[in-house]
N, C-alpha and C positions, 0 to 999 in steps of 0.2 A: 574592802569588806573586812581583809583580816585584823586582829591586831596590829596596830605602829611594829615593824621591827625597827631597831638602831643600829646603826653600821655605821662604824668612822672607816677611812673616811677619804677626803681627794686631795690629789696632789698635782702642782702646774712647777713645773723648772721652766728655765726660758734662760740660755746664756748666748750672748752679742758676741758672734765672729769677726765682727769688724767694729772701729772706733764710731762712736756716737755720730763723729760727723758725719759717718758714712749713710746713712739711715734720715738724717736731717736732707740728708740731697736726695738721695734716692724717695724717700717717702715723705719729704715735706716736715718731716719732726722727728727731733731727737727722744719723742715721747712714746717712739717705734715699741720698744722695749716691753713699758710698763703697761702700753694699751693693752698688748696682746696676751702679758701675765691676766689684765683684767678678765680679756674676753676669756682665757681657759680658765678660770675659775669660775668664772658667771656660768659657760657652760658645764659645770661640773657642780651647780648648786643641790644639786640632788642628792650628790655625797656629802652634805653638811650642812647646817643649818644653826647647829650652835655656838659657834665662832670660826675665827677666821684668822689668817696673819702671814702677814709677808717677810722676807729678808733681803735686801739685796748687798752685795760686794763690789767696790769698784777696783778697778787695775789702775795699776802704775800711778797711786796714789804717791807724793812728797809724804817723807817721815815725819811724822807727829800731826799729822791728817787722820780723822776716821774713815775706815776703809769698808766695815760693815756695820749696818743698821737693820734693825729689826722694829715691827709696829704690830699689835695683834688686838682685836676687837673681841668681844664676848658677846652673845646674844643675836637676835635675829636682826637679818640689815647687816650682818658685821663687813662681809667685801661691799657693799655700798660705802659705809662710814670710815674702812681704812680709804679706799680712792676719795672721798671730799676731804679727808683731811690731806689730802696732796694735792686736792684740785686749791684746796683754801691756803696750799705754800707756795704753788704757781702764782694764785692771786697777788702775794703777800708779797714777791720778790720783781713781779710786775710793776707793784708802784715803784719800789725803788731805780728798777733798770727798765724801761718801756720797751726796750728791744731784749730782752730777756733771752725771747727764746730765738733768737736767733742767732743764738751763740751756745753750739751743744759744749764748749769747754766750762765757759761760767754757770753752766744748768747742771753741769756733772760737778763742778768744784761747791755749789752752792745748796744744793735740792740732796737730800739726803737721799732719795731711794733711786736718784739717776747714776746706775753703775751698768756695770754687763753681765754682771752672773745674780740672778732673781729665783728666788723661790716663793712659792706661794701655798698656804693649807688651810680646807677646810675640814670643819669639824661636827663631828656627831660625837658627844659626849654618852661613854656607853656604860659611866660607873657612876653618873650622877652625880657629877663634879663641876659643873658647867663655867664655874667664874676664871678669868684672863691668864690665869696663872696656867693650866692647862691647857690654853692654848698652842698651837706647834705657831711658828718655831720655836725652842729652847736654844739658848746659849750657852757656848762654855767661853770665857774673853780670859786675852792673856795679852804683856805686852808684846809676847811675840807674836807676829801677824799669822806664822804657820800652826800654833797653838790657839788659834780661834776658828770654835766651831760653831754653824748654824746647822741645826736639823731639825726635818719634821717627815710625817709617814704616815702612812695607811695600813695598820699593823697592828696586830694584840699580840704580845710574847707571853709565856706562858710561864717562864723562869727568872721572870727579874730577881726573884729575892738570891737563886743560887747566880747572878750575876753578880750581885753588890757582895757577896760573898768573895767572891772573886777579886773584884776589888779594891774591898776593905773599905769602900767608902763610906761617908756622910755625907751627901750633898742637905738642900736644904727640903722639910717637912714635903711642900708639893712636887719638888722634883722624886725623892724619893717611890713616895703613891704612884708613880708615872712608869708606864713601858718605855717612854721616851729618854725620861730619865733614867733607867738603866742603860738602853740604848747609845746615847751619848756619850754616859759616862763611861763607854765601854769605847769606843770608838776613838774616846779622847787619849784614855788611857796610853793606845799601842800608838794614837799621830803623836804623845808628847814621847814617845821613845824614838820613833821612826825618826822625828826632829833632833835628837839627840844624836842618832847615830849618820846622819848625814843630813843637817840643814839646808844644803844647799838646792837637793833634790832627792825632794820628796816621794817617798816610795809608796804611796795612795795604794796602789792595788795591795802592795803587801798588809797594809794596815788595815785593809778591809778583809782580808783572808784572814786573818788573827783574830781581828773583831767577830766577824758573824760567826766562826765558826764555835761560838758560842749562844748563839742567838738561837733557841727554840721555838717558832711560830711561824705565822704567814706574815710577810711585810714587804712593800714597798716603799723605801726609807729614801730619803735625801739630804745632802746636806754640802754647804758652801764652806770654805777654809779661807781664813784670811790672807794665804797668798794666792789667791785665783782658782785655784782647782776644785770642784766639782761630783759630785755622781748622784749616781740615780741607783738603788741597789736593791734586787728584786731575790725572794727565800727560794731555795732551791727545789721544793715540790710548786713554785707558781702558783699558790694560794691566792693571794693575792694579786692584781692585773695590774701592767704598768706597759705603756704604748711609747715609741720615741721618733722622730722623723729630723732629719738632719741636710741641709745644703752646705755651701760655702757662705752663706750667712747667717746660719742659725742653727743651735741646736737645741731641741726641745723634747721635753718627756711629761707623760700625764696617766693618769687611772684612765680615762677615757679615751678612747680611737677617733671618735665623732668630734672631740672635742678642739682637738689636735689638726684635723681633717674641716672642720669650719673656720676655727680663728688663722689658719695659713692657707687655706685655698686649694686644699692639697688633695690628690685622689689616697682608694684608701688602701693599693698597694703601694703605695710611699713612706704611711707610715707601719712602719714594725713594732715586732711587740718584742721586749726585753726578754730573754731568755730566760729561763726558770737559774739560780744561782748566778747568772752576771749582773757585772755594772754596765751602765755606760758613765765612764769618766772624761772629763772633758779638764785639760789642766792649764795652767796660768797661760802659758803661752797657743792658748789655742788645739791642741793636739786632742784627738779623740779615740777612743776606743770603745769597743762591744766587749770586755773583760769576761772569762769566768774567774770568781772567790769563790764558791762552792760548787763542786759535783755536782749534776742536775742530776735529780731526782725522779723517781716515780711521780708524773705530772697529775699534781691532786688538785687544778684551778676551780677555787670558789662556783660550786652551778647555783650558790642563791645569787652571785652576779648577773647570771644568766637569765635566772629568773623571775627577778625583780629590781635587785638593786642598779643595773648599770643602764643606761640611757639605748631604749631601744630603737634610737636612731641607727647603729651601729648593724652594717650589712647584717656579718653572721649572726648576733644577738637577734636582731629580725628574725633571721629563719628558723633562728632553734627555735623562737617563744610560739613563731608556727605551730611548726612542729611538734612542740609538747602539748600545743590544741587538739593539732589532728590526731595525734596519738591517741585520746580520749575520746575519740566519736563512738566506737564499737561499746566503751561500755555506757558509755552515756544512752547510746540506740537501744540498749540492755536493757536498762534501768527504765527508759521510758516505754519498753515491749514493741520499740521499732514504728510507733506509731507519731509520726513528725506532723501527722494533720494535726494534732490535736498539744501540740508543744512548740512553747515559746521559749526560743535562748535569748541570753544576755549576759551582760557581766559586767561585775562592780571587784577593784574600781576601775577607773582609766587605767592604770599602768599592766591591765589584766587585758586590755583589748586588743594586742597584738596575739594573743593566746585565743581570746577569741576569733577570730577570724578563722586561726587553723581549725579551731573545732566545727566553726561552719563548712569550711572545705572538703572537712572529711565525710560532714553531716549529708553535703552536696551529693560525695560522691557515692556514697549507700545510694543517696536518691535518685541519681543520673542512672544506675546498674541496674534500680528497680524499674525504674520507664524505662530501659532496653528488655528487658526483660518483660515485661507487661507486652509492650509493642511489638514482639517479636515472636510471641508463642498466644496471644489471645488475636482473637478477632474483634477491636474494637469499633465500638461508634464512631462517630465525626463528633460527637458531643462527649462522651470518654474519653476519648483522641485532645480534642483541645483542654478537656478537664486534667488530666495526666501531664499534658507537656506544659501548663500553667503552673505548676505544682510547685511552690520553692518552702526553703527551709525559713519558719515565721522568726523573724527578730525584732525584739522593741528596746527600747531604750526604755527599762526599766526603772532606775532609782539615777536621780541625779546630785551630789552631794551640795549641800548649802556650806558655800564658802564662809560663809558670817554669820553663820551659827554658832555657839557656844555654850559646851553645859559646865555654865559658872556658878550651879547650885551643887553644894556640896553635901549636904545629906540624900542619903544613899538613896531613900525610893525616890526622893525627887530627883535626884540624878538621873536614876535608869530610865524614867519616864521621857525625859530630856532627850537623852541617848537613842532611844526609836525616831527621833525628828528631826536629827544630823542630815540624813537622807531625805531630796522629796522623790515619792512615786507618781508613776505615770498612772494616772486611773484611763479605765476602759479600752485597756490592752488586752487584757487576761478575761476568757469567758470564765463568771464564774462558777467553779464544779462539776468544769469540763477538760479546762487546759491545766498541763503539766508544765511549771516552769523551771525551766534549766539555767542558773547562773552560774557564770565561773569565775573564778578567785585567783591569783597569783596562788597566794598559800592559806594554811589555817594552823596558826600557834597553838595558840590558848581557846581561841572560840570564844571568849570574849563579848566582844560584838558583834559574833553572830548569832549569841543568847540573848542578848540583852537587844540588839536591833533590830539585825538586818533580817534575820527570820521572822520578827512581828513584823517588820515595813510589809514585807511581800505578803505576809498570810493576808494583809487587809485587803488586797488586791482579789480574795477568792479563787486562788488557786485549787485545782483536787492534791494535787503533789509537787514539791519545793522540790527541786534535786541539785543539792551545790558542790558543785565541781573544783576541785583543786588541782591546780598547773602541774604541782610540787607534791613528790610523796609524802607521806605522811614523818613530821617531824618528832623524831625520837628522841635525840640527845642533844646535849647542850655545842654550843661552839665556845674555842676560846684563840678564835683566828681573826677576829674584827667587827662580828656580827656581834648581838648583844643578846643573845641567847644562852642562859647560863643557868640556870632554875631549872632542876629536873620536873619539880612539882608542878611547871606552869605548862607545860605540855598539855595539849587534851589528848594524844593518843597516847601518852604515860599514864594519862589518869586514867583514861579506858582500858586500859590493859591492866592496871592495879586492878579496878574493880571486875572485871575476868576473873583474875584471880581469886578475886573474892567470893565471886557466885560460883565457882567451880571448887572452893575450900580449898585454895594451893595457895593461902599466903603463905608459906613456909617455902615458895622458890623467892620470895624479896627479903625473908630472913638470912636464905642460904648467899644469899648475892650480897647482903649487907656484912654477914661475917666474913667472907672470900675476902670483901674489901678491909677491914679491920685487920686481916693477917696480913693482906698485902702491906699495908702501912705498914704494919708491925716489922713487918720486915725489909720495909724500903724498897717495896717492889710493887708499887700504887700504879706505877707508870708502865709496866711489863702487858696489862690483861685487862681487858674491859668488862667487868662482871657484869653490868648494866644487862649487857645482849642476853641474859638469862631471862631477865621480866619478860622478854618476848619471842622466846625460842619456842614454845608449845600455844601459840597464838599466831592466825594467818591474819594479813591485812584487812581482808573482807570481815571478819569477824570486829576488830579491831576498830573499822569504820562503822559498821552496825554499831555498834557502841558508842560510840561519837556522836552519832545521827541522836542518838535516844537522850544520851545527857544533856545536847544542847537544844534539844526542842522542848519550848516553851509549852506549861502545860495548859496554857489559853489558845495553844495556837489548832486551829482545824486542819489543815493543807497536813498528808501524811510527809515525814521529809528523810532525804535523803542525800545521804555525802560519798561522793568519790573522790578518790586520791588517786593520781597519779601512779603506776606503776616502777617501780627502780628500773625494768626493763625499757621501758618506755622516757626515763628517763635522760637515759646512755646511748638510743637511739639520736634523742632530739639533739642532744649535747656530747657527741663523742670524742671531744677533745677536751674536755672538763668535767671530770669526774670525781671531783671532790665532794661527795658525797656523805661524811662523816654525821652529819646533822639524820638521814637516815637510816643512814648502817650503822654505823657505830662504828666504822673503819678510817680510825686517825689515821693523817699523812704522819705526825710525828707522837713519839711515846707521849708526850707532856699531855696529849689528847688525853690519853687515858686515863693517864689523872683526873684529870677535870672533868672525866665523865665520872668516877668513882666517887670523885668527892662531892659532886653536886648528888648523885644518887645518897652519901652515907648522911649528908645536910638537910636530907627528905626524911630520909627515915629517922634521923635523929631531931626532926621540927624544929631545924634552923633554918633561920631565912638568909644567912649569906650566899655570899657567888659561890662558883664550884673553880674561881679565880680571883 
């Protein structure tokens, strides 16, 4: 229902403990490997959708051999189109040797991605750059095999520019534009020193404690070295989520638990979740470690993962999105004066129906307390009696989204008219200008489409009252940790709260907060204080949502309508090991936040339309 959010993005490692041939006897193919790269990235396509790209490195390669290859796709389809072009060099190498693969030595000397240390990335493009070049992985090659790097991540840094600083470098126009390209070219920098001062053995852990300890953001980073070694390297507030499960023939790391947990068979106390500031490093010779390179931090993990973005097949993921349902029944029972005869829930879209469920659970349980309660202090009928215990909470499958729909006209009214038909409704659910219906939503950005739709889809249905429910409190401030939330102005509970101000004649607290920020710059102190939290310090959420309700109800529409949000108490309940919450407190894990909250606010007020990164 809400706005598209954009999140880059997921990440698949997969490095072979043992030699190819071992995998070809044990499992029948030396193609062990790359299937299983496949399957964590297929299951992980929910993190990406704009491109796609792999690496792989092989061991104990003869000198003057390639030892690492890299392939990377753009656009939709991209992990289909990188695996047929390797199903199409299987092919290719078939006619030549008809027993090809029966020989994992000529499949690893001859097939470019058949090695032992594989990485894999998808992509969501979150600055509107989409073409190959951006794609993960990036390289840095050299002829020394330990001065070649492959990396890629799930990560927005928020200080590349004071890294390149650092560096002194030029790389080339798109690396540059790139978090990754700072990234790498930070991590290159300390492996060609480390290399320098003992070639022989390589000090990885120290090179990544150098490295990040300039890295401001969330990120789960990867990356392969041209003599074998390995990591997986997670920021030390766990912003960002990164899973690893390990035997004596395999070790692997991913964004996803579920994902990790299908492509190996594996329960989901086996696989663990990376530490907030370590690695897991895994080096040429096999040897593994759970490293820390940074101090773990104050744990501020992403809860829009919680909430929408990560695959809610994952145990606990499951019960928090419960739980953030059930959390909402009390005011939802509010909102509709406790009368459940006469209301219908639901919820748009799919990836919101795990949240549904818990709000009917809780919906249940009002309703279970009130038939003990009825049954146990009145003297009922036998015809009350069975009308009472008949009684559940009504749900319909209200809007079902049309997959092959498209609005490919581009003038604006014809657009919007378009835009209400993305959805079909159920007709002859809803009595009409009797029932209340309740839909819930993951989240609500901008509201968007829910002016321009999904509140006209439902009002046709003849509702008396629309009441739309949100998982997630109300979103305040920009992110500059992965999600692609970065526009103060596109906020509707910014823009609700500006116009508070306005009808209360207090714009002079978004003047006083726009000068706070102009002195902080001025004096290089943008990143110390978040002025932003002033727009909404003499504004309660309830007010804030009433506002919301009113700007985005269409003034054709009849059904009176009404939006709840999620409580931040109610948040921390559902998710108490994830509280990274910054997007509605305005409480960065790191200063750089604050910037990026000040600068997107001064880019509002001053009617610019760039990022606030």
């Amino acid at each position: 229902m809400s706005d598209a959010i954009r999140h880059e993005c997921g990440l698949a490692y997969i490095r072979l403990l043992k030699p190819l041939a071992y995998y070809h006897r044990k499992y029948g193919t030396a193609f062990y490997g790359l299937n299983k790269l496949y399957l964590l990235m297929e299951k992980q396509h929910n993190r990406g959708q704009d491109g796609a790209g792999i690496a792989t490195v092989k061991l104990d390669i003869a000198p003057g051999h390639q030892f690492m290859y890299r392939q990377r796709q753009s656009g939709a389809g991209a992990i289909s189109h990188i695996f047929q072009n390797l199903n199409q060099e299987v092919s290719e190498m078939e006619k030549m040797y008809p027993d090809f693969r029966k020989h994992p030595g000529l499949m690893k000397g001859y097939m470019r991605f058949m090695g032992e240390v594989m990485l894999g990335h998808l992509r969501y493009g979150t600055q509107g750059r989409n073409n190959v070049e951006f794609c993960h992985p990036f390289l840095k090659t050299n002829i020394n095999p330990t001065r070649n790097l492959s990396m890629a991540g799930n990560f927005n840094l928020i200080n590349t520019d004071e890294l390149f600083a650092i560096l002194d470098a030029h790389p080339t126009t798109s690396i540059r534009e790139s978090d990754l390209g700072a990234m790498i070219e930070m991590v290159n920098y300390y492996l060609c020193l480390a290399d320098e001062t003992d070639p022989q053995n390589l000090n990885l852990e120290g090179v990544l404690k150098q490295a990040a300890s300039h890295f401001d953001g969330g990120y789960v980073c990867g990356g392969l070295i041209g003599n074998g070694d390995s990591f997986i390297l997670r920021d030390p507030n766990g912003i960002r989520p990164g899973y690893f499960y390990k035997n004596d023939e395999i070790a692997v790391a991913a964004s996803e638990r579920p994902a990790i947990m299908t492509a190996f068979n594996v329960a989901f106390e086996d696989v663990k979740e990376i530490s907030p500031g370590h690695a897991i490093i895994v080096k040429a010779n096999g040897a593994f470690s759970h490293a820390e390179i940074l101090a773990e931090r104050e744990r501020k993990s992403c809860s829009f993962e919680r909430i929408y973005f990560s695959r809610g097949s994952d145990a606990e993921i499951y019960r928090e999105r419960m739980q953030l349902g059930r959390n909402l029944a009390d005011k939802v029972l509010h909102a509709v004066d406790n009368d459940l005869k006469n209301t219908i829930v639901s919820f748009i879209p799919n990836t919101a129906e795990t949240a549904f469920y818990g709000l009917i659970k809780g919906l249940e349980d009002y309703l279970n307390e009130t038939k003990i309660q009825k049954i146990t202090t009145r003297n009922l009928s036998e015809e009350e009696m069975k009308e009472l215990l008949h009684r559940r909470v009504r749900i319909e499958k209200i809007a079902i989204k049309d997959v092959k729909m498209r609005t490919f006209i581009t003038e604006d009214a014809s657009r919007d008219e378009m835009v209400q038909h993305v959805y079909d409704i159920t007709y002859g659910t809803v009595r009409s200008g009797v029932d209340t219906l309740v839909v819930i939503d993951d989240s609500i950005v901008r509201g968007t489409t829910l002016k321009q739709s999904i509140i006209k889809m439902l009002d046709r249905l003849g509702p008396k009252r629309i009441v739309i429910v949100s998982s997630a409190p109300q979103i305040r401030y920009p992110d500059c940790y992965g999600i692609d939330m970065s526009r103060m102005g596109d906020f509707i509970a910014f823009q609700a709260a500006v116009e508070l101000l306005k009808d209360r004649n207090k714009q002079n607290i978004l003047e006083e907060a726009y000068q706070n920020c102009l002195q902080a710059e001025a004096d290089n102190k943008l990143n110390e204080q978040n002025f932003v939290k002033a727009v909404y310090d003499t504004l309660t959420p309830e007010e804030i949502s009433k506002k919301i309700a009113f700007m985005l109800c269409p003034d054709d529409v009849s059904a009176t309508v009404d939006i709840i949000y999620q409580s931040i108490e109610g948040l921390y309940d559902a998710c108490p090991n994830n509280k990274g919450d910054w997007y509605f407190t305005g409480n960065y894990p790191t200063p750089g936040g604050n910037r990026v909250a000040n600068r997107a606010f001064m880019n509002y007020m001053e009617r610019k339309e760039g990022r606030g990164y």
